[in-house]
MIDOSE-1310 file (N, C-alpha, C; in nm, 2 decimals, decimal comma, always signed):
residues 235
xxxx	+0,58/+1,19/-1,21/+0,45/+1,22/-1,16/+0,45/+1,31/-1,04; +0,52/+1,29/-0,99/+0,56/+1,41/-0,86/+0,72/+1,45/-0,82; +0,74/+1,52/-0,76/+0,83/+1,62/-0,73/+0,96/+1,53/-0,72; +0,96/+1,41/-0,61/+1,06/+1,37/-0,57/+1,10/+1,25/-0,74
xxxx	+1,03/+1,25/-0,83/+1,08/+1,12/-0,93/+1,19/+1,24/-1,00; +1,21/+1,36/-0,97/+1,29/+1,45/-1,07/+1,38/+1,46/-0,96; +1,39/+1,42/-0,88/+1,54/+1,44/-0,76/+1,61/+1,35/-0,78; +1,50/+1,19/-0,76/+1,59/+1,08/-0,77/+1,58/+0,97/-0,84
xxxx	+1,64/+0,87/-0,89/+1,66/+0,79/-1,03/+1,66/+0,68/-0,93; +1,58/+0,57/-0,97/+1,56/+0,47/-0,87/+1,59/+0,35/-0,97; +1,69/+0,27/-0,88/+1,71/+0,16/-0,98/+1,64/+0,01/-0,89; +1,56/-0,05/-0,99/+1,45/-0,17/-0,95/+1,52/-0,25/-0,95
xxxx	+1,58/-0,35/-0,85/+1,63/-0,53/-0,81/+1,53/-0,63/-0,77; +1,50/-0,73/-0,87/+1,47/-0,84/-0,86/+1,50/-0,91/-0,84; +1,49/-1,01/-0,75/+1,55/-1,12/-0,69/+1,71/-1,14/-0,73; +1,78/-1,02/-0,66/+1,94/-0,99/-0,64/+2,00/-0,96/-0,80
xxxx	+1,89/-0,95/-0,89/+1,93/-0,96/-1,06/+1,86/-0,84/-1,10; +1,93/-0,75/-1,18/+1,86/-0,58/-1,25/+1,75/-0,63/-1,36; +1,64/-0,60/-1,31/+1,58/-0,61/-1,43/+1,45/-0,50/-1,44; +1,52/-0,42/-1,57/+1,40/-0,38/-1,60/+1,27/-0,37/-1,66
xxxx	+1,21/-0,31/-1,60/+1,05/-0,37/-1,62/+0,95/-0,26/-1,71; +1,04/-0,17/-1,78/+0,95/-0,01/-1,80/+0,85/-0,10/-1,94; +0,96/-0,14/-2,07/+0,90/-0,24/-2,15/+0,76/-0,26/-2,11; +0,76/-0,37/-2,02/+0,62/-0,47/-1,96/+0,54/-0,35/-1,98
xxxx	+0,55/-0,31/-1,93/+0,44/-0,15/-1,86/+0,38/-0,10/-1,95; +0,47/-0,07/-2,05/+0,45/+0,03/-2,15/+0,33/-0,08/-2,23; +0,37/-0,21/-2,26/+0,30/-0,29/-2,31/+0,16/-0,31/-2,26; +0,12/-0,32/-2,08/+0,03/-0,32/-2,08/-0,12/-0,20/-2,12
xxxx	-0,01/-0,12/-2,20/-0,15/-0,03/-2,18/-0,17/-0,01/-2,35; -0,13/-0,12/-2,40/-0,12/-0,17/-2,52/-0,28/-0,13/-2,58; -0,37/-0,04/-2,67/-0,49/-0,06/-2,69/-0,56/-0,14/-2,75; -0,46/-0,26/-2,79/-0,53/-0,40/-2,84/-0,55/-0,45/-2,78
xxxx	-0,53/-0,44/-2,61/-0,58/-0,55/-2,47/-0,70/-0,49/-2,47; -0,77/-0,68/-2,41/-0,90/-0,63/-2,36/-0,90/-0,62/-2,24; -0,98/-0,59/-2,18/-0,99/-0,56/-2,00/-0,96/-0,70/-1,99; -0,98/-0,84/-1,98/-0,93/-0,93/-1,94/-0,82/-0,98/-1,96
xxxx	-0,75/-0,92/-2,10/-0,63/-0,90/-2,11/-0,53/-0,88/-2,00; -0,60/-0,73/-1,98/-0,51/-0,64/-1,86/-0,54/-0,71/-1,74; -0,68/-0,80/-1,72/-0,69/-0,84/-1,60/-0,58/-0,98/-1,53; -0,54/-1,01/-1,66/-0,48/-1,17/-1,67/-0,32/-1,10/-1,63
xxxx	-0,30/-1,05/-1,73/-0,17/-0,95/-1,68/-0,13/-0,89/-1,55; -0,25/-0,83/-1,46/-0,22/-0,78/-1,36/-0,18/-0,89/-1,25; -0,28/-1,02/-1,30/-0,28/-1,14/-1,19/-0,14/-1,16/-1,17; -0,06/-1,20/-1,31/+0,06/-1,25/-1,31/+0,16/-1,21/-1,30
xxxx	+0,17/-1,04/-1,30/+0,24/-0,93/-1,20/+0,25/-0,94/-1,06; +0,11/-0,95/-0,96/+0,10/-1,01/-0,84/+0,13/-1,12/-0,81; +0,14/-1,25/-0,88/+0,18/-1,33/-0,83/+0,38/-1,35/-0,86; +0,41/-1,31/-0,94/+0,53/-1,30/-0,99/+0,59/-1,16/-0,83
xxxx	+0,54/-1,09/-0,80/+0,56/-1,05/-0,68/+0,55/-1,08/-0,57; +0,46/-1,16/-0,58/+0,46/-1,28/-0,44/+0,56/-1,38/-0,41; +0,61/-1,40/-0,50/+0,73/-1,51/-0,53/+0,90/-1,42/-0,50; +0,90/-1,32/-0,54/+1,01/-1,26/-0,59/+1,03/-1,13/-0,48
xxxx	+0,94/-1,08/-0,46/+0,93/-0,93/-0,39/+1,04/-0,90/-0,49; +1,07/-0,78/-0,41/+1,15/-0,62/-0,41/+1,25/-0,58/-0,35; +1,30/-0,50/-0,45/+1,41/-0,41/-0,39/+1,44/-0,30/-0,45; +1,41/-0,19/-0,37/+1,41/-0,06/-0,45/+1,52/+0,05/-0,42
xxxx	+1,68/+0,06/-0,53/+1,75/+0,12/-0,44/+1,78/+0,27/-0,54; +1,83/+0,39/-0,42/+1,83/+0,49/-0,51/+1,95/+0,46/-0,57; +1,98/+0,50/-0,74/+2,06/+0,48/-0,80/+2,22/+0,56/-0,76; +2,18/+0,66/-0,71/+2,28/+0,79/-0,71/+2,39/+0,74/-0,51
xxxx	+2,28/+0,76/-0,45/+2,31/+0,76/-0,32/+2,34/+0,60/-0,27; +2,27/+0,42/-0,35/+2,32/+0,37/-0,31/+2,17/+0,31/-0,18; +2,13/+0,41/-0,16/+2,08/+0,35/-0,04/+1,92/+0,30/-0,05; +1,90/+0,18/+0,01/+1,80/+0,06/+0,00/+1,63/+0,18/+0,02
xxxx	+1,60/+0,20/-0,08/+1,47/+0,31/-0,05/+1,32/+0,17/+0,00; +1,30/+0,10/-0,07/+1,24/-0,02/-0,03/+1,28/-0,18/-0,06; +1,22/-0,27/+0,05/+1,26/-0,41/+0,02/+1,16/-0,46/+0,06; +1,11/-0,57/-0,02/+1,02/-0,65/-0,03/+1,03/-0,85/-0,04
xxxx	+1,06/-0,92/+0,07/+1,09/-1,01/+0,05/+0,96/-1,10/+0,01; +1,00/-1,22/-0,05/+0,94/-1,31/-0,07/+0,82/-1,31/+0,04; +0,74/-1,34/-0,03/+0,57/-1,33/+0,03/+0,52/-1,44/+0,08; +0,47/-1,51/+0,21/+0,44/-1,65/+0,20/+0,26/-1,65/+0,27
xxxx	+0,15/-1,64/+0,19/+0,06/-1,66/+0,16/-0,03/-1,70/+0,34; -0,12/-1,69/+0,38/-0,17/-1,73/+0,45/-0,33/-1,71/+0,41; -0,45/-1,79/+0,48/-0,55/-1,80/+0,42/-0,69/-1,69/+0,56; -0,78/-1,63/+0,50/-0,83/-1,57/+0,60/-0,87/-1,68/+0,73
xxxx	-0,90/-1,79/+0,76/-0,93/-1,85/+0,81/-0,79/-1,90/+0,94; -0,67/-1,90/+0,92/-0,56/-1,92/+0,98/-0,56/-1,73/+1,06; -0,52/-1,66/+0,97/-0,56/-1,55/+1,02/-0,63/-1,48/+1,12; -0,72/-1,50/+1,12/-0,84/-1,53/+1,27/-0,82/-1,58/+1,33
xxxx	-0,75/-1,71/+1,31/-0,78/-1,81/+1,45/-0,58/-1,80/+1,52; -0,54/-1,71/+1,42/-0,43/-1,61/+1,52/-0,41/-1,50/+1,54; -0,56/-1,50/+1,59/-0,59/-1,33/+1,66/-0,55/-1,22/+1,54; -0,57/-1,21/+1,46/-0,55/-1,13/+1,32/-0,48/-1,10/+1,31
xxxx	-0,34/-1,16/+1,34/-0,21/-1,13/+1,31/-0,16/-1,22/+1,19; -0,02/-1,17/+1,14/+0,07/-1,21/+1,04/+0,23/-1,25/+1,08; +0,29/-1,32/+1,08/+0,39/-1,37/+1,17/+0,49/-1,28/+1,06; +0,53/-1,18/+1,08/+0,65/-1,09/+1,02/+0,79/-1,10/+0,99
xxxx	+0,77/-1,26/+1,09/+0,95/-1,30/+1,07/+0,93/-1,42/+0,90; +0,78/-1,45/+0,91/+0,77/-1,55/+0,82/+0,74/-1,47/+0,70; +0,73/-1,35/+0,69/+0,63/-1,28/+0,60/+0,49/-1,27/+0,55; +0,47/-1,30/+0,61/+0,31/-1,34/+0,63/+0,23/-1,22/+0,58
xxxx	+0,08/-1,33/+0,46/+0,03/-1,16/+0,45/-0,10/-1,26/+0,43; -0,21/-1,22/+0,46/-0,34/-1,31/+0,46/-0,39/-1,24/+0,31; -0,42/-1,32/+0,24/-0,53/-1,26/+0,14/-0,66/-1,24/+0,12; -0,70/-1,20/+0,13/-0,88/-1,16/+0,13/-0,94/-1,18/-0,01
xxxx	-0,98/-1,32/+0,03/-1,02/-1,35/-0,14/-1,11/-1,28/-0,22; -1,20/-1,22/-0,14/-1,30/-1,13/-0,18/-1,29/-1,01/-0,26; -1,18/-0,97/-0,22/-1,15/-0,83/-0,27/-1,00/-0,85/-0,36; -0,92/-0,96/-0,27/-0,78/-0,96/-0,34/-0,69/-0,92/-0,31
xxxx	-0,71/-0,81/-0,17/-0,66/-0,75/-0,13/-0,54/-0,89/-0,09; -0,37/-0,83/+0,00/-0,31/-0,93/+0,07/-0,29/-0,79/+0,16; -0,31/-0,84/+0,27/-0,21/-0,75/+0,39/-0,09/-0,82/+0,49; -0,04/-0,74/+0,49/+0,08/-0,78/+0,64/+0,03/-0,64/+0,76
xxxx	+0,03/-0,75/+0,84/+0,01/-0,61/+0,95/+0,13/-0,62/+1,07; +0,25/-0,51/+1,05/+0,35/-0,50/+1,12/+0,33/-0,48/+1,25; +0,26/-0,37/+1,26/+0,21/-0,33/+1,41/+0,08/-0,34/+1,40; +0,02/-0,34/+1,54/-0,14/-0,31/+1,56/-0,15/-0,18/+1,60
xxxx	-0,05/-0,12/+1,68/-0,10/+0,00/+1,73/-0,13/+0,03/+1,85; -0,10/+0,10/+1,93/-0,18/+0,20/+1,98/-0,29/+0,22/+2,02; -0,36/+0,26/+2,14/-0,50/+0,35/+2,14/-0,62/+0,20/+2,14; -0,71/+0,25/+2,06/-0,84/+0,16/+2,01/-0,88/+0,19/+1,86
xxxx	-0,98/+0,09/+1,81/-1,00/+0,08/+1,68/-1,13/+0,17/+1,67; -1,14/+0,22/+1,53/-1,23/+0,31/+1,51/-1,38/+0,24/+1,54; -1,45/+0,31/+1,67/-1,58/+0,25/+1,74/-1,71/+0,26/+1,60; -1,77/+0,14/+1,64/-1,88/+0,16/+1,56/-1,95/+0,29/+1,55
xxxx	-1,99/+0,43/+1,46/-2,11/+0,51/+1,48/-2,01/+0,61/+1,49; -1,83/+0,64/+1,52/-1,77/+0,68/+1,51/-1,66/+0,76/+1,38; -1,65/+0,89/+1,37/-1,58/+0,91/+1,30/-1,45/+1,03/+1,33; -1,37/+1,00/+1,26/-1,27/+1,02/+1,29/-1,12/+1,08/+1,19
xxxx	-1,07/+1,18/+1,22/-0,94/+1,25/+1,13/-0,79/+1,10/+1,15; -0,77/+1,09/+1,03/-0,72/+0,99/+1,05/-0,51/+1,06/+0,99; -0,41/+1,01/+1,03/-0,28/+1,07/+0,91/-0,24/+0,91/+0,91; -0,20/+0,97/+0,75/-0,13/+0,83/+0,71/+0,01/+0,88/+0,63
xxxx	+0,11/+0,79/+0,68/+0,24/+0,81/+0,62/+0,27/+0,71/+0,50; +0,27/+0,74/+0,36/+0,30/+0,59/+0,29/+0,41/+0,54/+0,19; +0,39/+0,48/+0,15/+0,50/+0,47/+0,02/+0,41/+0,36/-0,06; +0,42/+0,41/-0,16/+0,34/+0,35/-0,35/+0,43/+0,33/-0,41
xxxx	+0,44/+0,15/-0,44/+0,53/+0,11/-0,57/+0,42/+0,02/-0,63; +0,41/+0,06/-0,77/+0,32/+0,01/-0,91/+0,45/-0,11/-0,90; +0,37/-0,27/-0,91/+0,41/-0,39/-0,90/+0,44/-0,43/-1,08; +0,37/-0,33/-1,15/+0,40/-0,34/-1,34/+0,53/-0,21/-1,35
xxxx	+0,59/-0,14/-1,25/+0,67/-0,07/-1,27/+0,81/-0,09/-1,23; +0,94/-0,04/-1,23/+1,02/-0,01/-1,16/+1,06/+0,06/-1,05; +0,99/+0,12/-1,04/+0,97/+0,26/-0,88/+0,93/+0,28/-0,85; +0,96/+0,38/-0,66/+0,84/+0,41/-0,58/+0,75/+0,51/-0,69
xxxx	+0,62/+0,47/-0,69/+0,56/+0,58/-0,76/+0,53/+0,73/-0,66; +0,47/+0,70/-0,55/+0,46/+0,80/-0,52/+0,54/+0,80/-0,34; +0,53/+0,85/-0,24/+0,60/+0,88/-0,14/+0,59/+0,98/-0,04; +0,52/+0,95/+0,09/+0,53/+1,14/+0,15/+0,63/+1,10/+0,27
xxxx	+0,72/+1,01/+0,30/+0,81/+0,95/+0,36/+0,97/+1,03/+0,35; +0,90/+1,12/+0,30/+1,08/+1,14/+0,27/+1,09/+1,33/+0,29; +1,21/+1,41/+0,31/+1,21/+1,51/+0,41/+1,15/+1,58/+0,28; +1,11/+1,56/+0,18/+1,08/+1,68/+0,07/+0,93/+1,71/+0,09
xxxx	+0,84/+1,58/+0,16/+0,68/+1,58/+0,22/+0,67/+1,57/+0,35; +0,75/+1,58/+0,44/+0,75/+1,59/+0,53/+0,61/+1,62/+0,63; +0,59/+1,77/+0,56/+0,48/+1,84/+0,60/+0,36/+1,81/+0,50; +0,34/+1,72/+0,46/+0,23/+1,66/+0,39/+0,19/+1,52/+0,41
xxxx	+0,15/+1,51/+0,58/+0,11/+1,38/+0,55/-0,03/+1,34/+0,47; -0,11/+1,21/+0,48/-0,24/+1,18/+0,40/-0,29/+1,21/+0,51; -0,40/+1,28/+0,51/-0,52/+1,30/+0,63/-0,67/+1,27/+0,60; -0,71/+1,18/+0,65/-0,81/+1,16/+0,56/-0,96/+1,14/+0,67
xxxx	-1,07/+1,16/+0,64/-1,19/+1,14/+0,74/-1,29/+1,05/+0,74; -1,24/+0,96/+0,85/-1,31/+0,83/+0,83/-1,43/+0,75/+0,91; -1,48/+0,72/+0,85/-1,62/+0,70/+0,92/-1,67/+0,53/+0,95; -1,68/+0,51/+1,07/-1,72/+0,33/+1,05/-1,87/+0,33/+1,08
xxxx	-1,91/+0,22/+0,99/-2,09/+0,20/+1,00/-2,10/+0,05/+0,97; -2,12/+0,02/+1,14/-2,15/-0,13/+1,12/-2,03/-0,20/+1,07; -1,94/-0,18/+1,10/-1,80/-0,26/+1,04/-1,75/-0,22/+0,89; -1,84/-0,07/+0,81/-1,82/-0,07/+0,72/-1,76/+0,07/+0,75
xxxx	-1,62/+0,08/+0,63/-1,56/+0,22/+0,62/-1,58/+0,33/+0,51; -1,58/+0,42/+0,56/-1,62/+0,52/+0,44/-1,47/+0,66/+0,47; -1,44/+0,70/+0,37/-1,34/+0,80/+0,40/-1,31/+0,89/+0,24; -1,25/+0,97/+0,35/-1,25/+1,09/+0,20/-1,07/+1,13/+0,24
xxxx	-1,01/+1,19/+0,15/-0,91/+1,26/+0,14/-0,90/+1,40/+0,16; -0,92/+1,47/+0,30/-0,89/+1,59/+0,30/-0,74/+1,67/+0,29; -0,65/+1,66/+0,26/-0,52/+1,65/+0,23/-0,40/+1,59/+0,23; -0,31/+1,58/+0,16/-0,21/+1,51/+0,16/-0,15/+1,50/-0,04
xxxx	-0,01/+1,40/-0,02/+0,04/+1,38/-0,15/-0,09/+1,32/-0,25; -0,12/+1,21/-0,13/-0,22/+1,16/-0,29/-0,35/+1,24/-0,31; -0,39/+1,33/-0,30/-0,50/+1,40/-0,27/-0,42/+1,49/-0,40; -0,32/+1,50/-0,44/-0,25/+1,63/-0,50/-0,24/+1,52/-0,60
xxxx	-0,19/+1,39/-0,59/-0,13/+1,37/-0,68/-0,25/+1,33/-0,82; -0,35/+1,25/-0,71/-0,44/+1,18/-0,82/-0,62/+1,28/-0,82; -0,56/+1,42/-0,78/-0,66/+1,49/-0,81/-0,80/+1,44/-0,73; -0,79/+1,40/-0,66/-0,94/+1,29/-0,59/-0,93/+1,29/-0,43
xxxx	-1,04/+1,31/-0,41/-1,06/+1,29/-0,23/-1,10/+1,12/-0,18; -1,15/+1,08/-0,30/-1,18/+0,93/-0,29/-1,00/+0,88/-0,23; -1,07/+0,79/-0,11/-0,95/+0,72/-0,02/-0,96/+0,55/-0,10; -0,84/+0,48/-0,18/-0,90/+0,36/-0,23/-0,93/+0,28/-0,11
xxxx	-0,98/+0,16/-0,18/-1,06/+0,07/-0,08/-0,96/-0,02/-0,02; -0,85/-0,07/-0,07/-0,77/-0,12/-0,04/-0,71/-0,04/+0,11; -0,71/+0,09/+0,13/-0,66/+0,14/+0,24/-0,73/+0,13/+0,36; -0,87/+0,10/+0,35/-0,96/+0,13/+0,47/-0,98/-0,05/+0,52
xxxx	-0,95/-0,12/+0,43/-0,93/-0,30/+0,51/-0,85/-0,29/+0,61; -0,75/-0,23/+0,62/-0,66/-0,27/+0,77/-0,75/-0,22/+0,91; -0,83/-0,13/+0,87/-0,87/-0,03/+0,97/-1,01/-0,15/+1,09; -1,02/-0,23/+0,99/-1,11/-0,34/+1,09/-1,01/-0,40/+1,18
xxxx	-0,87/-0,44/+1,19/-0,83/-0,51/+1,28/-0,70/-0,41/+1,37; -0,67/-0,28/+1,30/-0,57/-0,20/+1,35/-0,61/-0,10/+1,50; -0,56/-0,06/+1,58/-0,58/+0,05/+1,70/-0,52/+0,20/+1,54; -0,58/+0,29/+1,65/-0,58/+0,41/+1,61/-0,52/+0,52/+1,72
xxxx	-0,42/+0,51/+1,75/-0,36/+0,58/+1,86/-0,25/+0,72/+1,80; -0,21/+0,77/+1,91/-0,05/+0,83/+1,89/+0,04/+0,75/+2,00; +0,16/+0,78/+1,93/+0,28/+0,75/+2,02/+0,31/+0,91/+2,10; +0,29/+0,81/+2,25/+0,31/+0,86/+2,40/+0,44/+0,84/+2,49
xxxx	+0,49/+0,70/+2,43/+0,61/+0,68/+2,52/+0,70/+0,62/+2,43; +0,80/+0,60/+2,44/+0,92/+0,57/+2,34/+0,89/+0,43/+2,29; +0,85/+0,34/+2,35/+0,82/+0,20/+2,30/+0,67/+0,17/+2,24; +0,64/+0,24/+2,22/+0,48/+0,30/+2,13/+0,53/+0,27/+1,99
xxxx	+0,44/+0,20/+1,96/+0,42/+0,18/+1,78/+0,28/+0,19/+1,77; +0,28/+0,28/+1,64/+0,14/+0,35/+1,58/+0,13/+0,22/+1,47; +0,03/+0,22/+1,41/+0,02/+0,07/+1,34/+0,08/+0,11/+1,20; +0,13/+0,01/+1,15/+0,19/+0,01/+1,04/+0,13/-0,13/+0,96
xxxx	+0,05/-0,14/+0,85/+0,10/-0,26/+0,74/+0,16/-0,20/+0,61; +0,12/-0,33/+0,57/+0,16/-0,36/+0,44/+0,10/-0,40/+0,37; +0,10/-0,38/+0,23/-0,07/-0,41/+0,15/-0,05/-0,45/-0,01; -0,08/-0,53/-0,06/-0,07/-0,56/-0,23/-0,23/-0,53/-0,23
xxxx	-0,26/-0,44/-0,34/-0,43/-0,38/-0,34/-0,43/-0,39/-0,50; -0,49/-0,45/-0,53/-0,54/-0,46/-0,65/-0,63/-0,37/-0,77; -0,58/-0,35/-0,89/-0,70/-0,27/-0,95/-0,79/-0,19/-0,90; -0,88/-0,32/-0,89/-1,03/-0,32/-0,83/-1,03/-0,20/-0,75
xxxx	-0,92/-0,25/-0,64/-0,98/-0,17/-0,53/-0,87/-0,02/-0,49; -0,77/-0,05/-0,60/-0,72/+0,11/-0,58/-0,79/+0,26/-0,62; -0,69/+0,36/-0,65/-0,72/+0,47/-0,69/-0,77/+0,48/-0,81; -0,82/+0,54/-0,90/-0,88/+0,57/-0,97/-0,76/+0,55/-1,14
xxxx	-0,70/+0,63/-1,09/-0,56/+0,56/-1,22/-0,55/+0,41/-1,19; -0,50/+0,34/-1,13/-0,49/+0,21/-1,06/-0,61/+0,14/-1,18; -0,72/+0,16/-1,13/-0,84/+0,08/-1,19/-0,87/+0,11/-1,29; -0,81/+0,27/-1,38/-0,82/+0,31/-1,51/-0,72/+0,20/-1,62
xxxx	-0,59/+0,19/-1,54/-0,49/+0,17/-1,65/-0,49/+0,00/-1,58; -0,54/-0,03/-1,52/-0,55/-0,22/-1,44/-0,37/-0,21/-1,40; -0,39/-0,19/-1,27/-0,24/-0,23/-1,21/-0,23/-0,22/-1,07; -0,19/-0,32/-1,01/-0,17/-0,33/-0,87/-0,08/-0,26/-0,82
xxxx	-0,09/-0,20/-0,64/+0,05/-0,15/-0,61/+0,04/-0,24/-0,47; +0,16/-0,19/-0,42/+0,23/-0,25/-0,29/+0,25/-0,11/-0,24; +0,18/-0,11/-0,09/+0,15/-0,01/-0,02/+0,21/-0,08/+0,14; +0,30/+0,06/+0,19/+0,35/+0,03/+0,32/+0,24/+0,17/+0,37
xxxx	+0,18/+0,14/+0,50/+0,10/+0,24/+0,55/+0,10/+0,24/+0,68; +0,13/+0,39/+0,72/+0,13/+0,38/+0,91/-0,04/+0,48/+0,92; -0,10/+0,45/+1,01/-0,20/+0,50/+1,08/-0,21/+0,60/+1,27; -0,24/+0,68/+1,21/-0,23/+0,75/+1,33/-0,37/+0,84/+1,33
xxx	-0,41/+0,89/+1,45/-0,52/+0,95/+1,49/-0,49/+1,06/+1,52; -0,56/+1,16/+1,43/-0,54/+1,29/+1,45/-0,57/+1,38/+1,60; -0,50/+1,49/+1,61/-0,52/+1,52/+1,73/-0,68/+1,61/+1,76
């Protein structure tokens, strides 16, 4: 689908055992599923990744491209009442029953959070692995994107986010300026800064986004991804 899957051959580890998954995949887009089919399917791929995480290594070079440990669930209500954090040594990722979304949030960040009536150039650095697949699907993490981060323009109203894609990989990749919805949830509890001094961290989570609320392929073909995402405020 893009540049870098013709450089590198990525081999998928599941819980310390090779298993591939291209099969499953190919099956879900089977056209005797019904949409609840695919919806029942997608559930049981997320939770089968909640249990198991990831490990994504390049085949050739050896070296660990992503890792995803076992996931341990927290409820929005614990969540809040620890200051909107995720305990990262525990794995922690709160679910948002609403939407479905799960986040981990590594860092907060930097700076302040996007002010109500406020809008704002936002860069995002990420990495996209399809949870019904074997590999990073997509990636601007790596020296081949370097110069393509996601930039996107984002607008808060009343606690609500609105944002578009004005360039970057996924802006190329999935043809669309629509930013999915799954991306703009962290942005209620994250700062929006740059790094100033060497012990500066720009916010970084982690995200299981569902269908529903991804990109437009995502919600065409029903499949969740796992999204690692840093945030930074444009200059």
């Amino acid at each position: 689908m893009y540049a870098d899957r013709k450089m590198n051959k990525f081999l998928f580890l599941i819980g310390g055992a090779l298993c591939l998954v291209s099969a499953a995949l190919l099956s879900s887009c089977n056209d005797d599923d019904s949409y609840a089919d695919m919806k029942k399917r997608e559930s049981e791929q997320i939770r089968s990744f909640l249990s198991r995480g990831c490990c994504v290594v390049d085949e050739e070079m050896g070296d660990t491209l992503l890792y995803v440990a076992p996931i341990t669930v927290i409820s929005e209500d614990r969540f809040l009442a620890n200051d909107s954090t995720t305990d990262v040594s525990r794995n922690e990722y709160v679910l948002f029953n609403r939407s479905g979304i799960y986040m981990q949030i590594v860092h907060k960040g930097v700076g302040e959070k996007l002010q109500n009536g406020e809008t704002a150039s936002i860069i995002c650095r990420y990495t996209e692995f399809n949870i019904a697949g074997d590999s990073i699907q997509s990636t601007n993490k790596t020296l081949y994107y370097e110069t393509m981060p996601e930039v996107m323009t984002c607008t808060n109203t009343n606690g609500l986010f609105s944002a578009s894609f004005t360039s970057g990989l996924m802006l190329s990749i999935y043809n669309s300026q629509s930013v999915p919805s799954g991306w703009l949830t962290p942005l209620s509890y994250i700062r929006l800064g740059r790094k100033e001094h060497a012990d500066d961290d720009i916010a970084l989570v982690r995200l299981i986004v569902p269908s529903t609320e991804g990109h437009n392929d995502a919600n065409t073909d029903v499949y969740a991804c796992f999204y690692e995402i840093s945030y930074m405020r444009s200059r």
